[in-house]
C-alpha positions as YAML, in Angstrom:
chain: A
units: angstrom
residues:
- id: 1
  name: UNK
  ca: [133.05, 82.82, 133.08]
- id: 2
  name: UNK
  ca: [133.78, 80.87, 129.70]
- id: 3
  name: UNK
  ca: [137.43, 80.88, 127.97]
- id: 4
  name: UNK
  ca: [139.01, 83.69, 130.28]
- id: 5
  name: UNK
  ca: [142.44, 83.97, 130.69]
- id: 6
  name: UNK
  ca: [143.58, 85.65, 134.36]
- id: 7
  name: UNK
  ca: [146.76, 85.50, 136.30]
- id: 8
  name: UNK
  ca: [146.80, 87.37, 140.02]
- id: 9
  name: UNK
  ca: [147.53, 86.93, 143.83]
- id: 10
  name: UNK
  ca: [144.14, 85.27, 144.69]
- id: 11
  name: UNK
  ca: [141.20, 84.43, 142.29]
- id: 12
  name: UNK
  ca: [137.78, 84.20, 143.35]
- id: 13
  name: UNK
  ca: [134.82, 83.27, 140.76]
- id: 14
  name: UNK
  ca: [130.90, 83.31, 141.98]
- id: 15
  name: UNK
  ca: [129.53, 81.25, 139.19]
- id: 16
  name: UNK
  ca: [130.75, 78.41, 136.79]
- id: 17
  name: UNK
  ca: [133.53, 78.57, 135.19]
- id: 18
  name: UNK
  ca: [134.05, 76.94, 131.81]
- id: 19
  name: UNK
  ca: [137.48, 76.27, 129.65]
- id: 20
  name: UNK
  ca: [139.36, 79.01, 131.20]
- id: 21
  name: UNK
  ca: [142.55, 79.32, 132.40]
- id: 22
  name: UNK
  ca: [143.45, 80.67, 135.99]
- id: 23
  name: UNK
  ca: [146.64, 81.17, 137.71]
- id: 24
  name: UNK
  ca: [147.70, 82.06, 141.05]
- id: 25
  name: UNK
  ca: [150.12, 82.62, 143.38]
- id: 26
  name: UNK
  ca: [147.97, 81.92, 146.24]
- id: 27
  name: UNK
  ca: [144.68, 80.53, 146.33]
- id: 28
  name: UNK
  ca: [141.63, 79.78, 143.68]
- id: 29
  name: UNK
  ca: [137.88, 79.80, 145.01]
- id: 30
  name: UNK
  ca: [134.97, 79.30, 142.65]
- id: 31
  name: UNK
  ca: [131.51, 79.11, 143.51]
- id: 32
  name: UNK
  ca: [129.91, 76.93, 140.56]
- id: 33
  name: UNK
  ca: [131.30, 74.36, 138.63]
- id: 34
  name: UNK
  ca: [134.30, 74.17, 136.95]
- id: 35
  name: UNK
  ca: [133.76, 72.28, 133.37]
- id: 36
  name: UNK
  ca: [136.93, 72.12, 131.94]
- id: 37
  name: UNK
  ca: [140.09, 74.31, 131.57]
- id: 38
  name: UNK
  ca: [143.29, 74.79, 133.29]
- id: 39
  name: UNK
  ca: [144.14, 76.01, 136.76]
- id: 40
  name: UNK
  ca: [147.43, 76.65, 138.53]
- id: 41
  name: UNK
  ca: [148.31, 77.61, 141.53]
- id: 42
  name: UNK
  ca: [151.44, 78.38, 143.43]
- id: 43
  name: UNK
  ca: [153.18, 80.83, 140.38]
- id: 44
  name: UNK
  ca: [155.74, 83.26, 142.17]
- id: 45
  name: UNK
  ca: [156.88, 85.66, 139.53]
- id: 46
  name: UNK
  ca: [155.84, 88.63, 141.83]
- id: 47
  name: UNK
  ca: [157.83, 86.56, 144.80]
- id: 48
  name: UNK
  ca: [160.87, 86.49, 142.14]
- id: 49
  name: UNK
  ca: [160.75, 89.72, 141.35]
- id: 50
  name: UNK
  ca: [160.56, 90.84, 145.15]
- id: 51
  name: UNK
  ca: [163.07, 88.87, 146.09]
- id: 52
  name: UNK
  ca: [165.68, 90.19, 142.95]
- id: 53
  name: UNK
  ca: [164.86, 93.42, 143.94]
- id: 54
  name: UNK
  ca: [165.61, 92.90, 147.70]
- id: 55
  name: UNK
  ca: [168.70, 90.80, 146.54]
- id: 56
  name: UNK
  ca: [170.46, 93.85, 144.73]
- id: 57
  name: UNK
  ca: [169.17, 96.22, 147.53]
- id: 58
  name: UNK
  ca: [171.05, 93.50, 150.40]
- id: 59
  name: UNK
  ca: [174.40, 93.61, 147.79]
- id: 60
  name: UNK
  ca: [174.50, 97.54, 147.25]
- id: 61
  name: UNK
  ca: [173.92, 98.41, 150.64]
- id: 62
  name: UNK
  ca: [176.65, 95.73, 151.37]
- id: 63
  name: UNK
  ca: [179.07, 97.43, 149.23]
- id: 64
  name: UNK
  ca: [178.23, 101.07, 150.31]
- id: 65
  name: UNK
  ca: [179.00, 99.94, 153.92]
- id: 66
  name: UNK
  ca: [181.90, 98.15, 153.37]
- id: 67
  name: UNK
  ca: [182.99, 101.60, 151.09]
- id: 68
  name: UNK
  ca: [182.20, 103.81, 154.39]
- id: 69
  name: UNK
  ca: [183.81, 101.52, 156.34]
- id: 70
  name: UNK
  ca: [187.21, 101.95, 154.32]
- id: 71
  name: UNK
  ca: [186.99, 105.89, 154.20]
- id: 72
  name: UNK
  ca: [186.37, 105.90, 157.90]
- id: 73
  name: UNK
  ca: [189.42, 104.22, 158.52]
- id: 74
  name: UNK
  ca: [191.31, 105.81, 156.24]
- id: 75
  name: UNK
  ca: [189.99, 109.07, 157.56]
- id: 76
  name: UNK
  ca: [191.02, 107.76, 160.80]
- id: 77
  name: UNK
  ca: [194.64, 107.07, 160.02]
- id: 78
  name: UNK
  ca: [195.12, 110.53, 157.77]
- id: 79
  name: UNK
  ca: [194.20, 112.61, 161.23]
- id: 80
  name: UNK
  ca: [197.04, 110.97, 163.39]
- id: 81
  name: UNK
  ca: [199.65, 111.26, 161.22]
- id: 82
  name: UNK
  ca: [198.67, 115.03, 160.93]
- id: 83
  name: UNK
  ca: [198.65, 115.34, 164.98]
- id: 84
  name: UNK
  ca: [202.00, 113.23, 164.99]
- id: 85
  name: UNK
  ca: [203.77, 115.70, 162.77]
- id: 86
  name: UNK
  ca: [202.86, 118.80, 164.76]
- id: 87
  name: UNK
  ca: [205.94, 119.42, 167.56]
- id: 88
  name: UNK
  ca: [203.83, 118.16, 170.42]
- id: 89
  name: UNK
  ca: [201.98, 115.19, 169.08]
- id: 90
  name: UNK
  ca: [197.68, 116.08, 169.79]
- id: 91
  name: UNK
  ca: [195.59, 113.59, 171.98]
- id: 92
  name: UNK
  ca: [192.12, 113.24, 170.73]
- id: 93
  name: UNK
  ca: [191.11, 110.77, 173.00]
- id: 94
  name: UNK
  ca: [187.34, 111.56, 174.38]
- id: 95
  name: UNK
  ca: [186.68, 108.34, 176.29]
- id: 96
  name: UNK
  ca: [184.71, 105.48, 174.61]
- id: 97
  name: UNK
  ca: [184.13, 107.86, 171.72]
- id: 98
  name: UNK
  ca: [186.71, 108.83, 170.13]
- id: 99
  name: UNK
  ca: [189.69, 106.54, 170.51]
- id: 100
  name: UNK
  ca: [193.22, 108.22, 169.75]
- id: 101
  name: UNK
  ca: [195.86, 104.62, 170.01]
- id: 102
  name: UNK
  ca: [197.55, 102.61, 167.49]
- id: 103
  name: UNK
  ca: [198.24, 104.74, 164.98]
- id: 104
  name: UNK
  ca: [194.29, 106.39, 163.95]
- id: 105
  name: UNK
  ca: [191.52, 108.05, 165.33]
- id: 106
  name: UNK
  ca: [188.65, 105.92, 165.34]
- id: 107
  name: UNK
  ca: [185.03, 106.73, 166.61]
- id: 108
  name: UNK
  ca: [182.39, 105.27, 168.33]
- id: 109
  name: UNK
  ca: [178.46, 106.35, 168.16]
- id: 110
  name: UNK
  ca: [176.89, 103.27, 169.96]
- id: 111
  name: UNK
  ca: [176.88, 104.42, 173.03]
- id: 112
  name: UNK
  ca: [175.14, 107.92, 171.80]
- id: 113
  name: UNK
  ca: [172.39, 106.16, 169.56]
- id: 114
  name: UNK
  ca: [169.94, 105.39, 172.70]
- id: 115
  name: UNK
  ca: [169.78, 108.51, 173.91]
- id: 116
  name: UNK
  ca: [169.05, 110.41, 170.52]
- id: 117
  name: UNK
  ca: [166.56, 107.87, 169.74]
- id: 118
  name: UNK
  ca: [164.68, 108.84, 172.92]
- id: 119
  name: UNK
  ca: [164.49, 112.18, 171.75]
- id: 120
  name: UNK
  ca: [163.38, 111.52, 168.37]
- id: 121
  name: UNK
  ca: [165.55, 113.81, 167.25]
- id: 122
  name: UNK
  ca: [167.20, 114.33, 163.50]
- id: 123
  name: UNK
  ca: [170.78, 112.31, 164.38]
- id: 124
  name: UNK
  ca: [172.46, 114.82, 162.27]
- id: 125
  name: UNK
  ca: [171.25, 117.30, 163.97]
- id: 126
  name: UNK
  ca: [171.89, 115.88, 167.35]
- id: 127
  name: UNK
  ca: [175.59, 114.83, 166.67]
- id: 128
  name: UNK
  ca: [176.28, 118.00, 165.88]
- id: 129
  name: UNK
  ca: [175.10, 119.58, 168.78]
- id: 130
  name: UNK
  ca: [176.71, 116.93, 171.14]
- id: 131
  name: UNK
  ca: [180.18, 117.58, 169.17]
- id: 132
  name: UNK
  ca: [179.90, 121.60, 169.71]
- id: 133
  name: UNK
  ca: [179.06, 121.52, 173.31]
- id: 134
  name: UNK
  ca: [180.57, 118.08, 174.42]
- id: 135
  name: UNK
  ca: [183.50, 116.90, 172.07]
- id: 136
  name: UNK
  ca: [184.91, 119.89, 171.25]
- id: 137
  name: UNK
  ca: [185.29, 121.16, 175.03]
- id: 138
  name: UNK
  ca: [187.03, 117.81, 176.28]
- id: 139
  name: UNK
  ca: [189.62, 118.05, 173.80]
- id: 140
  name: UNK
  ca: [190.61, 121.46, 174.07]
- id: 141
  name: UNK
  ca: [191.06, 120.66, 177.63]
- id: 142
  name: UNK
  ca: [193.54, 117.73, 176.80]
- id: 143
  name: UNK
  ca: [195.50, 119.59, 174.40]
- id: 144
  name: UNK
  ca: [195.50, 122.89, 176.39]
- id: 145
  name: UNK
  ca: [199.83, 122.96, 176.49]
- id: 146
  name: UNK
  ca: [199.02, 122.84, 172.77]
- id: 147
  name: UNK
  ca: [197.28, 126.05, 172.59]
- id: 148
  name: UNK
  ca: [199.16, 128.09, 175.38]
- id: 149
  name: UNK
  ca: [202.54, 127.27, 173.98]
- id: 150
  name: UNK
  ca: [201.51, 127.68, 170.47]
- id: 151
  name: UNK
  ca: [198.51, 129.96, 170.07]
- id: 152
  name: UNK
  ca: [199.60, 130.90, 166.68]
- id: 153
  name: UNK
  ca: [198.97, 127.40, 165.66]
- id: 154
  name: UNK
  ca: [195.22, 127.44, 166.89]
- id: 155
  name: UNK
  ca: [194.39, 127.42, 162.99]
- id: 156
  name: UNK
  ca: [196.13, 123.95, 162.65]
- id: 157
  name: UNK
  ca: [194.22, 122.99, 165.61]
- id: 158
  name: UNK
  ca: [190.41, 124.19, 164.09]
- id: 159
  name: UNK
  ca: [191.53, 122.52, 160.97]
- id: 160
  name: UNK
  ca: [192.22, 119.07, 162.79]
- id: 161
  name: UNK
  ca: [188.91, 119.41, 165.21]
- id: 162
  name: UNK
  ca: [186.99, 119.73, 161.46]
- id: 163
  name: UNK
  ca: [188.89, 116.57, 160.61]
- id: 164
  name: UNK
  ca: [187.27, 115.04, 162.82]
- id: 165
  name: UNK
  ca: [183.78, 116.47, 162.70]
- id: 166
  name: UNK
  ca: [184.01, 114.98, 159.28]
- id: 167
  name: UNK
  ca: [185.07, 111.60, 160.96]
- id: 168
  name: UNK
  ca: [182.12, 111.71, 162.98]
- id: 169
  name: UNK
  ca: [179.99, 112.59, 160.28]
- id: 170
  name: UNK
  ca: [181.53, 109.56, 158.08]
- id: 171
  name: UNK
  ca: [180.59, 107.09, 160.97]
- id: 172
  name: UNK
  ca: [177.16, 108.49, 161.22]
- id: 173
  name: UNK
  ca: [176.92, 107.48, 157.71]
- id: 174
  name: UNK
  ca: [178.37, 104.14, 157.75]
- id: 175
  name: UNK
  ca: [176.44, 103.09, 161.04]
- id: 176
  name: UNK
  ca: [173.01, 104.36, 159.42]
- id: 177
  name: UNK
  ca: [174.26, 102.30, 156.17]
- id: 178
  name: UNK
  ca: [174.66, 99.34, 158.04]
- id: 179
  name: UNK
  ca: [171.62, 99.59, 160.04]
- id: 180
  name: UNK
  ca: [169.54, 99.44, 156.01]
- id: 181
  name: UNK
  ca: [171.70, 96.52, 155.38]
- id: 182
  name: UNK
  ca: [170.70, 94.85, 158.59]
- id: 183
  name: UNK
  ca: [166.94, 95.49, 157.72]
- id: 184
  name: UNK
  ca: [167.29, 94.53, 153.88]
- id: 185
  name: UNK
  ca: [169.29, 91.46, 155.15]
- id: 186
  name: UNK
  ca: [166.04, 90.89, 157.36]
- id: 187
  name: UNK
  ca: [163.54, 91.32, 154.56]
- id: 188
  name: UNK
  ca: [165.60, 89.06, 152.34]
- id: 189
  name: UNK
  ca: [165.64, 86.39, 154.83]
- id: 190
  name: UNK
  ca: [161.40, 86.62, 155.29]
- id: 191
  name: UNK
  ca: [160.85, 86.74, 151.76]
- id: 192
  name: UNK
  ca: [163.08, 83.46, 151.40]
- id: 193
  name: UNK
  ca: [160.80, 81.95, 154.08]
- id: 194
  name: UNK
  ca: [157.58, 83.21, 152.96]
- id: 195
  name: UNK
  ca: [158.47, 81.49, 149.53]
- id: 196
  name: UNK
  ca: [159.31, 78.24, 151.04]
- id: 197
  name: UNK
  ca: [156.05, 78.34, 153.79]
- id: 198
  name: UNK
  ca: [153.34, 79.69, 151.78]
- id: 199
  name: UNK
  ca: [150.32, 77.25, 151.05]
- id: 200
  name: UNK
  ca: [148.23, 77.22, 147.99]
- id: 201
  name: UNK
  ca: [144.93, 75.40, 147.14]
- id: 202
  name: UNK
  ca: [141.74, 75.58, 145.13]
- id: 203
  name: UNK
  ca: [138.37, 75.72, 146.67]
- id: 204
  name: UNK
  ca: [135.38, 74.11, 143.91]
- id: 205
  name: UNK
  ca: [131.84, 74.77, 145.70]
- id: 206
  name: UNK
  ca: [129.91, 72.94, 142.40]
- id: 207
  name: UNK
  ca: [131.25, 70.11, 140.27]
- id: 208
  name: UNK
  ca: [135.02, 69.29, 139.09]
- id: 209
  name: UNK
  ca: [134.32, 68.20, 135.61]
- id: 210
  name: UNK
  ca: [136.72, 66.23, 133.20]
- id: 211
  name: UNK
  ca: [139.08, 68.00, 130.93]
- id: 212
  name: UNK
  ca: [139.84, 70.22, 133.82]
- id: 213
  name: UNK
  ca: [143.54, 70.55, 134.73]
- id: 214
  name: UNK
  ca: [145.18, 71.86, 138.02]
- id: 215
  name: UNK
  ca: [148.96, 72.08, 138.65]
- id: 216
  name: UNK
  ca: [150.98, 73.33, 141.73]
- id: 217
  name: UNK
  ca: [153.96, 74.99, 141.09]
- id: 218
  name: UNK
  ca: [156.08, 74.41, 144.02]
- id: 219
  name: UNK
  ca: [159.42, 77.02, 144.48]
- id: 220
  name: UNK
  ca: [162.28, 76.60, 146.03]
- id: 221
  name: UNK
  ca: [166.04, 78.84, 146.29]
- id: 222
  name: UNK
  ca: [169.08, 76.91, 145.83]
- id: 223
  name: UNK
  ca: [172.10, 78.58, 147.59]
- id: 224
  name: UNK
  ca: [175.03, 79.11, 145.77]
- id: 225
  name: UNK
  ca: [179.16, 79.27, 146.66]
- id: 226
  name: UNK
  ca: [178.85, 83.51, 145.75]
- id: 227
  name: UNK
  ca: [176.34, 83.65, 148.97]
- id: 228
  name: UNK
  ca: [173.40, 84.22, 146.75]
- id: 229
  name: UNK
  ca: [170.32, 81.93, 145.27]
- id: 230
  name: UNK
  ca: [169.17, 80.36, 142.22]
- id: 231
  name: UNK
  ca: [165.67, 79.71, 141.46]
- id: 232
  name: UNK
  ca: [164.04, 76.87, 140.79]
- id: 233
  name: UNK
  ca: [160.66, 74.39, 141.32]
- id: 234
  name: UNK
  ca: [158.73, 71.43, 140.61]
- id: 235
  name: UNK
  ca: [155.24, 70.79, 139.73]
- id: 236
  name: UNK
  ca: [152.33, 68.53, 140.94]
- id: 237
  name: UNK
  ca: [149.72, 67.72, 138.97]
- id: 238
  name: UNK
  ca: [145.82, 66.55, 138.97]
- id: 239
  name: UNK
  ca: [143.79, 65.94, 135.67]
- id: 240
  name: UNK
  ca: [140.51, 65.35, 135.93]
- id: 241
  name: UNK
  ca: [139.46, 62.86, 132.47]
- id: 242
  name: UNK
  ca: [136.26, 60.62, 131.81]
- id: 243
  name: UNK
  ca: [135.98, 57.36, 133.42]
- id: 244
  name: UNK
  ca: [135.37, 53.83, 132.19]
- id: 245
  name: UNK
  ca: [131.70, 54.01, 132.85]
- id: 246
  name: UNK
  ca: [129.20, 56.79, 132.61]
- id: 247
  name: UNK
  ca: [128.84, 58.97, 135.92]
- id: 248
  name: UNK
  ca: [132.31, 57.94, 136.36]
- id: 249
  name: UNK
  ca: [135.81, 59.91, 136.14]
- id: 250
  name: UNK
  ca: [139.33, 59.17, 136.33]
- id: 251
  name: UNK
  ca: [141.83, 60.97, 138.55]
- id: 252
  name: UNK
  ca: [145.16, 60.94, 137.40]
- id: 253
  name: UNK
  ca: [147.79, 62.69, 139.73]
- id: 254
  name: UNK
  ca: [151.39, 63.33, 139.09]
- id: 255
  name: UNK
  ca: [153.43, 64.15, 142.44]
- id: 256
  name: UNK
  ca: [156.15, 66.67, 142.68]
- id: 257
  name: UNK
  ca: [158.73, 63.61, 142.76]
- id: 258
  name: UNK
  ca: [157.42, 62.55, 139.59]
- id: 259
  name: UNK
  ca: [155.20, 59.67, 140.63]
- id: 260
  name: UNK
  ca: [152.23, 59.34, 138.82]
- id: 261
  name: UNK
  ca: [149.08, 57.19, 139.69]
- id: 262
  name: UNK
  ca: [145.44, 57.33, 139.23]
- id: 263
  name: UNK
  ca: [141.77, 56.24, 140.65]
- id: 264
  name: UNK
  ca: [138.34, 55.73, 139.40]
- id: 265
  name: UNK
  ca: [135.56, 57.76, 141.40]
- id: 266
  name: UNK
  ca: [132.08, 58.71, 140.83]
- id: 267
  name: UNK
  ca: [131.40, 62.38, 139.39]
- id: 268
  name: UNK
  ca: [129.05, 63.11, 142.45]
- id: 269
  name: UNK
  ca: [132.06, 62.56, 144.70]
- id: 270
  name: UNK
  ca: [134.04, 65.73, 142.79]
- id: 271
  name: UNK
  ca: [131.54, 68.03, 144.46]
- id: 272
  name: UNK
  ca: [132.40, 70.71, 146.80]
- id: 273
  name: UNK
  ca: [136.06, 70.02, 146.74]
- id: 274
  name: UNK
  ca: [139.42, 71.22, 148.04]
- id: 275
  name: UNK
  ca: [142.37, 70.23, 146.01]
- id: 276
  name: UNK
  ca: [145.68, 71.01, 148.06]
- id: 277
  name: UNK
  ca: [149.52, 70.02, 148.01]
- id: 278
  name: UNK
  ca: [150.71, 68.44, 151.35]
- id: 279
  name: UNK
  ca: [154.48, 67.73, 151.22]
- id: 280
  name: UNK
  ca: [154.50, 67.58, 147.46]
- id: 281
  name: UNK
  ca: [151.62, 65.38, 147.10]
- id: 282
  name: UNK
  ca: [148.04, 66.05, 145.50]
- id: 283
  name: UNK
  ca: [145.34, 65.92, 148.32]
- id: 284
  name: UNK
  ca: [141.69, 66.52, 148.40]
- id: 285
  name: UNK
  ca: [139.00, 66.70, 150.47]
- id: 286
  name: UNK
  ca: [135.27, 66.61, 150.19]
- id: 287
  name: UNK
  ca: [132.97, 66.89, 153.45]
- id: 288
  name: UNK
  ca: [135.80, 66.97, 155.80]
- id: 289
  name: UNK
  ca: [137.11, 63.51, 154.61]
- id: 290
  name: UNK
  ca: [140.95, 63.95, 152.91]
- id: 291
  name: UNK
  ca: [141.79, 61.50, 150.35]
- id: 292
  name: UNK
  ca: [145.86, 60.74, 149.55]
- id: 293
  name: UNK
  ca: [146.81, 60.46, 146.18]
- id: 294
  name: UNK
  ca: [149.34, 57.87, 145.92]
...
């Protein structure tokens, strides 16, 4: 391969490859010889981009729950001050469910989730079985002075018990809201990990010839005050020049803290080589033995 230009995940080469320039985001392998060129590994656009995408995902679902959340409650608080104006104030109370105290109406699901998700059922669907045959009954028995002593106002009393189908159906939506923030939050958080933990390195089964480069691009997320992340990175860097004699080569290695240095080795050492990045420092390794550069 002579004078290519390729950017990907992974790049793997069976023969020789001469003045081209690779980049990665994970790892470079190449059979032959590499005689000249650039290669860098370690680029994370396609990390940036996942993470921006699950970054606005984490934010809207944030907002939509904290939305649902508010019309719940408000919801909550417009059905008891329609029960409190009626001559004899309606309880609404079904146990742990559906809490009727301190001025609202306020539901709780939590304790119905298991179950449905045993089932496998749609929870739409199921909630609005278990309200028909379950929530419904209960309450007409609790408010049954209600509809004796005023059985003309049974239409008042269908309009609140839809009031509160709606509140159920409002908390259905907010808990299944914050259950996709949860897992966005989740993704978010392994993406930020994967970016920090992932390993790059290049794999050269012939000869590393002078005027090759190789840089590692190391990324990292700065937190800011908002609760959100900045981008940002540093480099390492190996370039592989001619030596002071013939045969010989010069490595000259700039670490990721900005120290530079260099050393004098034999061109038949730069065979069958694995350049890496160990704590921000250049490393490779030929035959199992790992040489520092410092």
């Amino acid at each position: 391969m002579r004078d290519t230009k390729i950017s990907a995940a992974n790049i793997y080469v069976g023969g020789v490859v001469t003045g081209s320039e690779l980049s990665a985001a994970g790892e470079v392998r190449i059979g032959s010889d590499v005689t000249g060129g650039r290669i860098t590994v370690g680029d994370y656009e396609l990390e940036r981009k996942n993470l921006e995408t699950c970054r606005m995902l984490v934010e809207h679902s944030r907002e939509q729950a904290e939305s649902l959340a508010r019309r719940a409650g408000q919801d909550g608080k417009r059905m008891d001050k329609s029960c409190r104006a009626l001559r004899i104030p309606l309880d609404f109370s079904v146990g742990r469910i559906v809490q009727h105290s301190e001025g609202r109406v306020s539901v709780d699901l939590s304790s119905l989730y298991p179950s449905f998700d045993k089932k496998e059922v749609d929870l739409s669907v199921a909630l609005a079985e278990f309200f028909a045959k379950g929530i419904v009954g209960v309450i007409a028995r609790t408010n049954r002075k209600y509809l004796i002593d005023y059985p003309a106002r049974e239409k008042v009393f269908m309009q609140l018990l839809r009031s509160l189908r709606d509140l159920f159906n409002a908390v259905l939506e907010r808990d299944e809201m914050q259950k996709r923030l949860s897992a966005a939050e989740t993704e978010l958080e392994n993406l930020r990990a994967a970016l920090s933990d992932r390993e790059s390195s290049i794999a050269v089964g012939g000869r590393l010839a002078p005027q090759t480069e190789i840089e590692f691009i190391l990324p990292w997320l700065n937190d800011t005050q908002d609760g959100g992340f900045d981008f940002a990175h540093k480099t390492a860097q190996l370039s592989v020049r001619p030596g002071p004699l013939a045969g010989q080569c010069e490595m000259a290695v700039q670490q990721a803290n900005g120290e530079r240095s260099s050393v004098t080795t034999e061109l038949d050492e730069l065979e069958g080589l694995v350049v890496s990045i160990d704590d921000g420092k250049v490393r490779w390794s030929q035959v199992g033995a790992a040489v520092e550069m410092v």
